[in-house]
ROVO-243955 format. One record per residue (C-alpha): x, y, z; residue in one letter; chain. Coordinates in steps of 0.001 Angstrom, whole numbers, padded with zeros to 6 digits, always signed. Example, Ala and Ser with C-alpha at 12.3 -4.5 7.8 and 13.67 -1.06 7.14 Angstrom:
BEGIN
xx: +012300 | yy: -004500 | zz: +007800 | pavex: A | vomi: A
xx: +013670 | yy: -001060 | zz: +007140 | pavex: S | vomi: A
This chain:
BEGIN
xx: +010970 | yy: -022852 | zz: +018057 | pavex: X | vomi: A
xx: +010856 | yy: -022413 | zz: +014500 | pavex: X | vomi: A
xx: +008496 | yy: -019347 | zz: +012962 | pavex: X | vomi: A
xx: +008167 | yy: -018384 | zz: +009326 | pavex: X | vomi: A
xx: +005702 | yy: -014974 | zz: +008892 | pavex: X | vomi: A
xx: +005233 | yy: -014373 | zz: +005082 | pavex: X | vomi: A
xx: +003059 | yy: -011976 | zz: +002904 | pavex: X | vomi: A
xx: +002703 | yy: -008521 | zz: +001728 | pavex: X | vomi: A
xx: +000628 | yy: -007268 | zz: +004792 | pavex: X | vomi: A
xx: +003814 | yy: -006107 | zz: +006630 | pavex: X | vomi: A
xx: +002302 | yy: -004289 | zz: +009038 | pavex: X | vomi: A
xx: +000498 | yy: -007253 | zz: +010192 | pavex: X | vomi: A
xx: +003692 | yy: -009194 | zz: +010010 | pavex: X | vomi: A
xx: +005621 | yy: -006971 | zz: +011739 | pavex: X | vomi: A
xx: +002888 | yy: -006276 | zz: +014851 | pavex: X | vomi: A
xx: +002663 | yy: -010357 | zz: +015233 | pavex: X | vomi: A
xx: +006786 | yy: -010171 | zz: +015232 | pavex: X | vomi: A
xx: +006312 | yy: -007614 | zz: +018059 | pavex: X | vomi: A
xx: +003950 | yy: -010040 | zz: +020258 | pavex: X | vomi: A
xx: +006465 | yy: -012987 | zz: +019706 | pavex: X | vomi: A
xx: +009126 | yy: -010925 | zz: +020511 | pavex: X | vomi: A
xx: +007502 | yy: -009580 | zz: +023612 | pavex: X | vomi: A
xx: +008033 | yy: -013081 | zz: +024817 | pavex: X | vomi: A
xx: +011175 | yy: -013000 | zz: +024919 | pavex: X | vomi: A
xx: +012437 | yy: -010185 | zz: +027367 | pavex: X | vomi: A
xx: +015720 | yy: -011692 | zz: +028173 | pavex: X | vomi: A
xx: +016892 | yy: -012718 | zz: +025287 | pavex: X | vomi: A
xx: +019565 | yy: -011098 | zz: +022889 | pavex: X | vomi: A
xx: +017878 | yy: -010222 | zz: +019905 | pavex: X | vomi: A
xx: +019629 | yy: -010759 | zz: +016586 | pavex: X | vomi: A
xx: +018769 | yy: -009634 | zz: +013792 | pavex: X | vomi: A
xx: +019829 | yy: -010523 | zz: +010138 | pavex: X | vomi: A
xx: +018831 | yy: -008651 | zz: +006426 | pavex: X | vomi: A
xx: +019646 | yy: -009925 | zz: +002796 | pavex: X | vomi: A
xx: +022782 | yy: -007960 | zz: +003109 | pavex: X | vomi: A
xx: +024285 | yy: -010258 | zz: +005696 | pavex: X | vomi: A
xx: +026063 | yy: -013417 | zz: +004403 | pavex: X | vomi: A
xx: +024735 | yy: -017248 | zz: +004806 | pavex: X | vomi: A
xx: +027999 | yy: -017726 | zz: +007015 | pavex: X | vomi: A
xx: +026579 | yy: -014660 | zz: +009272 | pavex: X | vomi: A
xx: +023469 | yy: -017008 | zz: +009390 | pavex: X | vomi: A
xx: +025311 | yy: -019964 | zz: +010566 | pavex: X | vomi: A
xx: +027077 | yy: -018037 | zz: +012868 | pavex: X | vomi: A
xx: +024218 | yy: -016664 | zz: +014514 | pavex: X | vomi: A
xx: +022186 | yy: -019172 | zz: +014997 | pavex: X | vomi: A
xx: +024696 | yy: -022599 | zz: +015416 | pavex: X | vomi: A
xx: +028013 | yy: -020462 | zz: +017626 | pavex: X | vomi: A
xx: +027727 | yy: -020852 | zz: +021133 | pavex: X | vomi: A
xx: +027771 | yy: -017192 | zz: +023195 | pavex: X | vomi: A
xx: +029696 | yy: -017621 | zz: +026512 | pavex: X | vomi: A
xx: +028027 | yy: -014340 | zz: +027317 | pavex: X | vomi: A
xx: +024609 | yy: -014469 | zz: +027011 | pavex: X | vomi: A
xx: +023107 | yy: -018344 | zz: +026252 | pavex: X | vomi: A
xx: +019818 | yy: -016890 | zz: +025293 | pavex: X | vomi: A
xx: +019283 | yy: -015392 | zz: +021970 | pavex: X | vomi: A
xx: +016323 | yy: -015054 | zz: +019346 | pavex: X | vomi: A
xx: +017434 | yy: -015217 | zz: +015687 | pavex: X | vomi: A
xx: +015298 | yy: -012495 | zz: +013329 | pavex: X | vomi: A
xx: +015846 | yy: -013190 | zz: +009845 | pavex: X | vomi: A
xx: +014245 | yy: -010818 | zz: +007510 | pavex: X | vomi: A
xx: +014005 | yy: -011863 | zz: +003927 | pavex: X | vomi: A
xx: +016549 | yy: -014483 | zz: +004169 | pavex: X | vomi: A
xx: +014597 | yy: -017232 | zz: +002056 | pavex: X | vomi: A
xx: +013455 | yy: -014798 | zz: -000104 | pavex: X | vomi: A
xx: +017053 | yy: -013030 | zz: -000646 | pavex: X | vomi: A
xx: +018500 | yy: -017158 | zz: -001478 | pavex: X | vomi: A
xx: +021031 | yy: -016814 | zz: +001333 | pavex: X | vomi: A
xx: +020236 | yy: -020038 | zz: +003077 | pavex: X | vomi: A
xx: +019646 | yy: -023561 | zz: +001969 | pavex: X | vomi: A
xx: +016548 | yy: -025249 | zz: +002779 | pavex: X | vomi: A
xx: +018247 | yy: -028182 | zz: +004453 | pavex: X | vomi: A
xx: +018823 | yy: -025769 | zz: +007516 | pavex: X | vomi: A
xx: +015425 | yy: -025661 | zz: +008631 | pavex: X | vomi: A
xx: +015941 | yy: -029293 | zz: +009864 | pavex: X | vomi: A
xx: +019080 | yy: -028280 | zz: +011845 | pavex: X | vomi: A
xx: +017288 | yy: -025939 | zz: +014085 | pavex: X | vomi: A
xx: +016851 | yy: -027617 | zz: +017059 | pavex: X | vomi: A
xx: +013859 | yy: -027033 | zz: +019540 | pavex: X | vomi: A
xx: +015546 | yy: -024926 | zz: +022046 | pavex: X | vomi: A
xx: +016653 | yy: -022444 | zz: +019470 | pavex: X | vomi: A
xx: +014063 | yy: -019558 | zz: +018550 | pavex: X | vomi: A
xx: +014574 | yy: -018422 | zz: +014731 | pavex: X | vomi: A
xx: +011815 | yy: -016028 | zz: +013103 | pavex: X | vomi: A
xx: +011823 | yy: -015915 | zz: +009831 | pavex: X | vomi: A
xx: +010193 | yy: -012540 | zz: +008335 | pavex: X | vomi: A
xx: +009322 | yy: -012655 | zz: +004752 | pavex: X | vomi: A
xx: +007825 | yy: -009621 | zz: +003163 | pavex: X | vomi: A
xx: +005898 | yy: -011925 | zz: +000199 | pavex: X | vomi: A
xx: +004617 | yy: -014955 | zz: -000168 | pavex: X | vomi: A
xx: +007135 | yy: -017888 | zz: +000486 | pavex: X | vomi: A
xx: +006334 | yy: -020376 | zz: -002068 | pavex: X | vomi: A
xx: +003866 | yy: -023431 | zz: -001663 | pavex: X | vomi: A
xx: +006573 | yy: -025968 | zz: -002617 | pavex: X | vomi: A
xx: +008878 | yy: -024756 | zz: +000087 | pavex: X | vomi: A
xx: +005524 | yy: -024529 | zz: +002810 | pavex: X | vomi: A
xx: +005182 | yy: -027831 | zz: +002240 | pavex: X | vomi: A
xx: +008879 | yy: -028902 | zz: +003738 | pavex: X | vomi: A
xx: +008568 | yy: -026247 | zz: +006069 | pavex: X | vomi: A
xx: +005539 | yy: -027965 | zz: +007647 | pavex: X | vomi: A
xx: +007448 | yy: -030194 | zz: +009830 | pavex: X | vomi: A
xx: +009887 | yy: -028217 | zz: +011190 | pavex: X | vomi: A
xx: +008290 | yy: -024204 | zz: +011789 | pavex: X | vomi: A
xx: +005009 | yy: -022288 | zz: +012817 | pavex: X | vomi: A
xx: +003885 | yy: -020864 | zz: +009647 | pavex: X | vomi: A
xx: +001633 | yy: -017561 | zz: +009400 | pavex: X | vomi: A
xx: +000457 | yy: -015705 | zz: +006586 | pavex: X | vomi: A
xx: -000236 | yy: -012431 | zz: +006202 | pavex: X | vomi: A
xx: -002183 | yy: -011092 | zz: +002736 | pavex: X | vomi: A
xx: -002841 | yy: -008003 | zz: +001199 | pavex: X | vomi: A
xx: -005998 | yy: -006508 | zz: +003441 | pavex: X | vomi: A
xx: -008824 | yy: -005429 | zz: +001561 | pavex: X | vomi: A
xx: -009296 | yy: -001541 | zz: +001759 | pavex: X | vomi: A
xx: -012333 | yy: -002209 | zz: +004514 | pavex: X | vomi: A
xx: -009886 | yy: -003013 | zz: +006536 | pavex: X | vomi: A
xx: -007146 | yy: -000698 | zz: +006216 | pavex: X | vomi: A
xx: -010002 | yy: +001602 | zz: +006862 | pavex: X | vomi: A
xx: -011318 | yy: +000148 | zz: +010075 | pavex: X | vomi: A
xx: -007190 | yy: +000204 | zz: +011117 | pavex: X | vomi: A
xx: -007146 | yy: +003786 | zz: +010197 | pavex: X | vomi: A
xx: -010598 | yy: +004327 | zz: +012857 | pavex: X | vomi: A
xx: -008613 | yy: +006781 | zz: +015605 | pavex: X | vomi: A
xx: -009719 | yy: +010208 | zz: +017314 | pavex: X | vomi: A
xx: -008950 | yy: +011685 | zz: +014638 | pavex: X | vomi: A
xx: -011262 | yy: +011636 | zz: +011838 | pavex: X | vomi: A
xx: -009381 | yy: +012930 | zz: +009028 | pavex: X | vomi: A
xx: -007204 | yy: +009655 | zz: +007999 | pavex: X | vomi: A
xx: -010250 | yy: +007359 | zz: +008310 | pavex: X | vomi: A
xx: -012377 | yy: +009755 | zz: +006391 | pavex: X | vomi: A
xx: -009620 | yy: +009236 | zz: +003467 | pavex: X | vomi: A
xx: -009608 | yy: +005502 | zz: +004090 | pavex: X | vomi: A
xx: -013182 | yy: +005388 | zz: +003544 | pavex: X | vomi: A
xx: -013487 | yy: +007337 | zz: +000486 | pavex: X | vomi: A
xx: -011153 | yy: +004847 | zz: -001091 | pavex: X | vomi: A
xx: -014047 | yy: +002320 | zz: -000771 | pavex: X | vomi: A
xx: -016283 | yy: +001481 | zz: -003330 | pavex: X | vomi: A
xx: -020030 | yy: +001909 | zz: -003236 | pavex: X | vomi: A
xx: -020769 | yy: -001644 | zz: -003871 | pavex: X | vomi: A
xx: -019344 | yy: -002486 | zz: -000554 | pavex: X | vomi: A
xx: -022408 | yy: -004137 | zz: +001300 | pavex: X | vomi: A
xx: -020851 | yy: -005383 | zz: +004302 | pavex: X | vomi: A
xx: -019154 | yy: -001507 | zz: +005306 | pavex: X | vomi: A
xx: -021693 | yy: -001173 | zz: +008330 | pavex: X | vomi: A
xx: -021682 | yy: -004699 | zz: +009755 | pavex: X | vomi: A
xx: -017897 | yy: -004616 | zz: +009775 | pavex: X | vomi: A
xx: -017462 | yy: -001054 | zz: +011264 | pavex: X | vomi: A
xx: -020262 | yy: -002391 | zz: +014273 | pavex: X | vomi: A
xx: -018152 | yy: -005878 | zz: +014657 | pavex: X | vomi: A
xx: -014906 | yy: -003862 | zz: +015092 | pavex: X | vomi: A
xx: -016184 | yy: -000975 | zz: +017447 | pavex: X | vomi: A
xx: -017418 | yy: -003823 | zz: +019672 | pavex: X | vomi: A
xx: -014521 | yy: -004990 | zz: +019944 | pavex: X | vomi: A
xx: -012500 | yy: -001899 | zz: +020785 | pavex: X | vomi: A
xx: -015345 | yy: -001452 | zz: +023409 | pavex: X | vomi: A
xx: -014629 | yy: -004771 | zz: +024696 | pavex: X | vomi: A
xx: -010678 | yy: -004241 | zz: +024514 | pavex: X | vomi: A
xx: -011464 | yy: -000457 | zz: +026519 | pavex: X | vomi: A
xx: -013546 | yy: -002621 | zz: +029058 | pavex: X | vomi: A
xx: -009888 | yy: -004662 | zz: +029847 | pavex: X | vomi: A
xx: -012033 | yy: -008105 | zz: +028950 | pavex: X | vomi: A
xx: -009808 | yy: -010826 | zz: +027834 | pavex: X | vomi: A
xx: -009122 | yy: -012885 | zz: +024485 | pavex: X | vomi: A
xx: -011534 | yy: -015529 | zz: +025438 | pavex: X | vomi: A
xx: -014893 | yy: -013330 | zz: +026810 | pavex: X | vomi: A
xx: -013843 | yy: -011585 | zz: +023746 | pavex: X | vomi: A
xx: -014246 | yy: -014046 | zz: +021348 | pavex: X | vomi: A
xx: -017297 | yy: -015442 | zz: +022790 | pavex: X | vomi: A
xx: -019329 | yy: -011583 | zz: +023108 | pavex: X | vomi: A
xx: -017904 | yy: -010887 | zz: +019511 | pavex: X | vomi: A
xx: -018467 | yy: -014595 | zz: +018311 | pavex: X | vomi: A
xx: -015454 | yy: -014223 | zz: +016195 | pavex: X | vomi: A
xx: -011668 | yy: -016675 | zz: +016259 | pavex: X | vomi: A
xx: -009692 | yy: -013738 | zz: +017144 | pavex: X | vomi: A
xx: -006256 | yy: -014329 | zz: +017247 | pavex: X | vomi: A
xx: -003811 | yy: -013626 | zz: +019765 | pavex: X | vomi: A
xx: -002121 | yy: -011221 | zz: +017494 | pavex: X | vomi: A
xx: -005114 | yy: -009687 | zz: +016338 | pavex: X | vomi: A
xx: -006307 | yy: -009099 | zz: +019884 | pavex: X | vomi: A
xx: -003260 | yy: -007333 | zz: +020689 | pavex: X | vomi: A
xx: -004082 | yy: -004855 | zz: +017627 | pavex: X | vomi: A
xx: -007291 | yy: -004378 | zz: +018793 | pavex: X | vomi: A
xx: -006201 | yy: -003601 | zz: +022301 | pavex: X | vomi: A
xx: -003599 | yy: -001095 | zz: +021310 | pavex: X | vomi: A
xx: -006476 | yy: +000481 | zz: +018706 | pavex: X | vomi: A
xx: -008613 | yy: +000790 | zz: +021521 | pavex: X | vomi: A
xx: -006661 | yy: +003076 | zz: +023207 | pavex: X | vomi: A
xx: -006882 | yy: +005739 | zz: +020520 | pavex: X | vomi: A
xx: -010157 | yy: +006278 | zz: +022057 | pavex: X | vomi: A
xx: -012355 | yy: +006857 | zz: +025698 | pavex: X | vomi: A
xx: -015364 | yy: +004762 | zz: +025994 | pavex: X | vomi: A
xx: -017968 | yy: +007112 | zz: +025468 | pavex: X | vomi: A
xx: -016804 | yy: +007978 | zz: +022027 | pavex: X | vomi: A
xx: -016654 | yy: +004211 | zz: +020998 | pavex: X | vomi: A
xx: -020124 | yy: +003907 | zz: +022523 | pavex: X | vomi: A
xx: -021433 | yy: +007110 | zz: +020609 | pavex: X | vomi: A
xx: -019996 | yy: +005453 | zz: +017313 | pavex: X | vomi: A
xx: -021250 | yy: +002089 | zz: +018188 | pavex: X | vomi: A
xx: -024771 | yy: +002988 | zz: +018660 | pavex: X | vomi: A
xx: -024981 | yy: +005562 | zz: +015893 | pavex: X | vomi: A
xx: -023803 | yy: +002739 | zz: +013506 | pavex: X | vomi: A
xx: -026492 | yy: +000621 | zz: +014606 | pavex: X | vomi: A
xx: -028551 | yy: +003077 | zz: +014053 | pavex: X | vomi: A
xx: -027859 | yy: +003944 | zz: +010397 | pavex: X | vomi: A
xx: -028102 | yy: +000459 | zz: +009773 | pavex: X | vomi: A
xx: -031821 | yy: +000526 | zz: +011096 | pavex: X | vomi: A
xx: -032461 | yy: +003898 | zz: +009099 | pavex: X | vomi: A
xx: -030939 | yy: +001912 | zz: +005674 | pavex: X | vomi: A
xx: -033042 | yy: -001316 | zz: +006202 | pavex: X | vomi: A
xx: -036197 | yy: +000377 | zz: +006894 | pavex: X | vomi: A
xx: -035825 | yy: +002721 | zz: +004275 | pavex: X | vomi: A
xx: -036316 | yy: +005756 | zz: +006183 | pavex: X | vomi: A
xx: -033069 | yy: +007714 | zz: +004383 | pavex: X | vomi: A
xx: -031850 | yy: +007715 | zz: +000792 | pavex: X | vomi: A
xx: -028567 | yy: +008196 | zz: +002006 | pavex: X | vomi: A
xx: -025787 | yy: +005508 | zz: +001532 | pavex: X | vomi: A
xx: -023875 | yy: +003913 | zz: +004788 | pavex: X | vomi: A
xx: -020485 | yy: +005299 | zz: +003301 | pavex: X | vomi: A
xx: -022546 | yy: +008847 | zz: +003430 | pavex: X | vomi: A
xx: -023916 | yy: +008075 | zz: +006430 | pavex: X | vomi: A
xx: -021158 | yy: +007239 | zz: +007763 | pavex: X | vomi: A
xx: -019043 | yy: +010168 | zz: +007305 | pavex: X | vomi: A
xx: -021181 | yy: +011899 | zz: +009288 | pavex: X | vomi: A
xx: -020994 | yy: +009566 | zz: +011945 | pavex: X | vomi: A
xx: -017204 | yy: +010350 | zz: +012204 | pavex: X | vomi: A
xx: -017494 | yy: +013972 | zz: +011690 | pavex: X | vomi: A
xx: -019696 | yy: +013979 | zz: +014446 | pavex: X | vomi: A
xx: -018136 | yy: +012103 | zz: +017148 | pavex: X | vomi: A
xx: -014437 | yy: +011896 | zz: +015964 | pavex: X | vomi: A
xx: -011988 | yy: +015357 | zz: +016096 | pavex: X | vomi: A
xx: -011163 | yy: +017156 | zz: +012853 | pavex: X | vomi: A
């Protein structure tokens, strides 16, 4: 199997490496840099290993760093595993060959809404910074905190990907799951219940008019309140 993970959000990039990875418990992990040569490449993946038969391939930057030809993708057979970690955007023109041959996932730049709902932990001080980085035209700041405390309340509760996606209503993917799952443990359930209801409640206060305060404001306090300082 054939993967190619490209884009600047290398934390994303790297956590979805992790799952794949995961996958693989038995096998000998190699991994390869822009400082190794294209002849450690073909080494790597194409030498047989009387020692150990299985082996996964991790090639960081290598299309990127111009130390492999593009005809190699086609030589990869089916029963070799090759990731191919990019940390920017691999270029359309080569997606398009790629297409036949590899997996391809890309991971963008997140918007700072969502670096902030990453940062959401027991402790309130980082995701206090992360939200003051927002702007105040962000409309959507309640309705995506509420979507993502749900589903660290669903991830605390031990439900799977599937109930998951159907409570939540949202395509979660397997990778994202596993980020959500690992967030969730930052936390015990009554805090993500305290946080969940008292956002749904500040977005009833802001809809009916009954404050004058903003949901970033608002919001704050919500953290102060329930997180530790």
């Amino acid at each position: 199997m054939l993967y190619v993970l490209h884009g600047e959000d290398t934390n994303s990039a790297y956590q979805r490496l992790t799952q794949i990875l995961a996958g693989f418990p038995r096998h000998q992990k190699i991994k390869l840099t822009e400082k190794n040569s294209e002849e450690d490449f073909y080494l790597s993946v194409f030498s047989q290993d009387l020692i150990s038969a299985e082996k996964i391939i991790i090639c960081e930057n290598l299309i990127s760093g111009k130390k492999i030809k593009t005809d190699v993708f086609a030589k990869i057979t089916s029963d070799q595993t090759v990731i191919f970690w990019e940390h920017s955007q691999v270029p359309a023109s080569l997606l398009v060959k790629l297409k036949k041959y590899a997996s391809i996932e890309n991971f963008k730049p997140q918007p700072q809404i969502f670096r902030f709902l990453d940062s959401l932990s027991n402790d309130a001080k980082k995701a206090l910074e992360q939200l003051s980085f927002l702007g105040s035209k962000e409309t959507n700041l309640i309705y995506h905190l509420t979507s993502r405390i749900l589903l660290l309340i669903l991830a605390k509760l031990s439900f799977n990907l599937e109930i998951s996606r159907k409570v939540s209503g949202k395509n979660i993917a397997d990778w994202q799951w596993e980020k959500y799952r690992l967030q969730a443990q930052r936390f015990n359930l009554k805090t993500l219940i305290n946080l969940y209801n008292g956002a749904l409640k500040i977005d009833s206060l802001i809809k009916t008019g009954a404050t004058n305060l903003n949901g970033q404001t608002l919001i704050s306090v919500l953290l102060l309140k329930y997180l530790s300082f």
